[in-house]
C-alpha positions in Angstrom: -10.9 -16.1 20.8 -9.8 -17.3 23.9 -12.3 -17.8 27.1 -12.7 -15.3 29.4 -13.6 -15.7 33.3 -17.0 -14.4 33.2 -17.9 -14.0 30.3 -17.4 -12.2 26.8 -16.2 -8.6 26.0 -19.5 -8.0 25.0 -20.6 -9.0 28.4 -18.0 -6.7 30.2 -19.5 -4.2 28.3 -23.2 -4.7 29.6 -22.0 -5.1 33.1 -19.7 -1.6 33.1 -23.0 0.2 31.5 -25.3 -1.3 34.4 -22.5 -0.7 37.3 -22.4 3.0 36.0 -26.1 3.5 35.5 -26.4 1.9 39.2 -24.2 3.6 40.9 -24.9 7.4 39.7 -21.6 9.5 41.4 -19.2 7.0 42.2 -17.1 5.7 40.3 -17.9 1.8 38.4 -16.0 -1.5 39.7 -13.1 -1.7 37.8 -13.3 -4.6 34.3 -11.1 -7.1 36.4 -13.0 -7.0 39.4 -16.8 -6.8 37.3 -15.1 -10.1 35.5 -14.8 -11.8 38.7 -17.8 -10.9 40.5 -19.8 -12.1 37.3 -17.8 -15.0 37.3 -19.0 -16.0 41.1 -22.4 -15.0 40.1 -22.4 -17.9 37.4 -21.3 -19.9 39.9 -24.4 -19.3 42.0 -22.2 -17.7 45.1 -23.7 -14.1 45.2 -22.7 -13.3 48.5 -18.9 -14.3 47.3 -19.6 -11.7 44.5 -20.8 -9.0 47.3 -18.3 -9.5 49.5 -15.8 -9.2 47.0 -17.3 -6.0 45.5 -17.3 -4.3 48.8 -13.8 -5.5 49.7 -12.5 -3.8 46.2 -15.0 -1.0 46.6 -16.1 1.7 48.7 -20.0 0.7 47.9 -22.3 -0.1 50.9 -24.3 -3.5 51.3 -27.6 -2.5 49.3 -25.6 -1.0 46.7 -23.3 -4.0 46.4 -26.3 -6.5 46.5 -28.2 -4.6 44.0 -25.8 -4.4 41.9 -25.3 -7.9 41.6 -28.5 -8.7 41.0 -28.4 -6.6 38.1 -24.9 -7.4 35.9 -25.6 -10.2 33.6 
C-alpha cells in the first residue's frame, strides 16, 4: 500500500460522506481536491484548506470553513 497525501482510502471515504451531508444540493469537492485540503488540515494551515476549497469550488466562506472543520 502506498501512502497517500491526506490520508487513507478509508479516509477519502469519510471526508466525501461529510462534504455531501454538509453541503445538501451542491455538488461534493471532488476526491483530489478533499485529499488536499485534508492534507493542509494535517498540517495545521486551515485557512490554506479554505482558500483552496473555495478557489476549486463554488462554496461560500461559512460553508467552506465549516466544512473544514468537519472532514477528518
Amino acid at each position: 500500500m502506498t501512502h497517500e497525501p491526506g490520508g487513507s482510502q478509508a479516509r477519502l471515504d469519510v471526508a466525501r460522506s461529510v462534504a455531501t451531508g454538509l453541503l445538501a444540493g451542491a455538488a461534493p469537492p471532488d476526491d483530489a481536491t478533499l485529499t488536499e485540503v485534508m492534507a493542509l488540515k494535517d498540517r495545521r494551515k486551515p485557512s490554506h484548506a479554505v482558500k483552496l476549497l473555495r478557489e476549486r469550488t463554488s462554496l461560500g466562506l461559512g460553508d467552506a470553513r465549516r466544512l473544514v472543520d468537519r472532514l477528518p
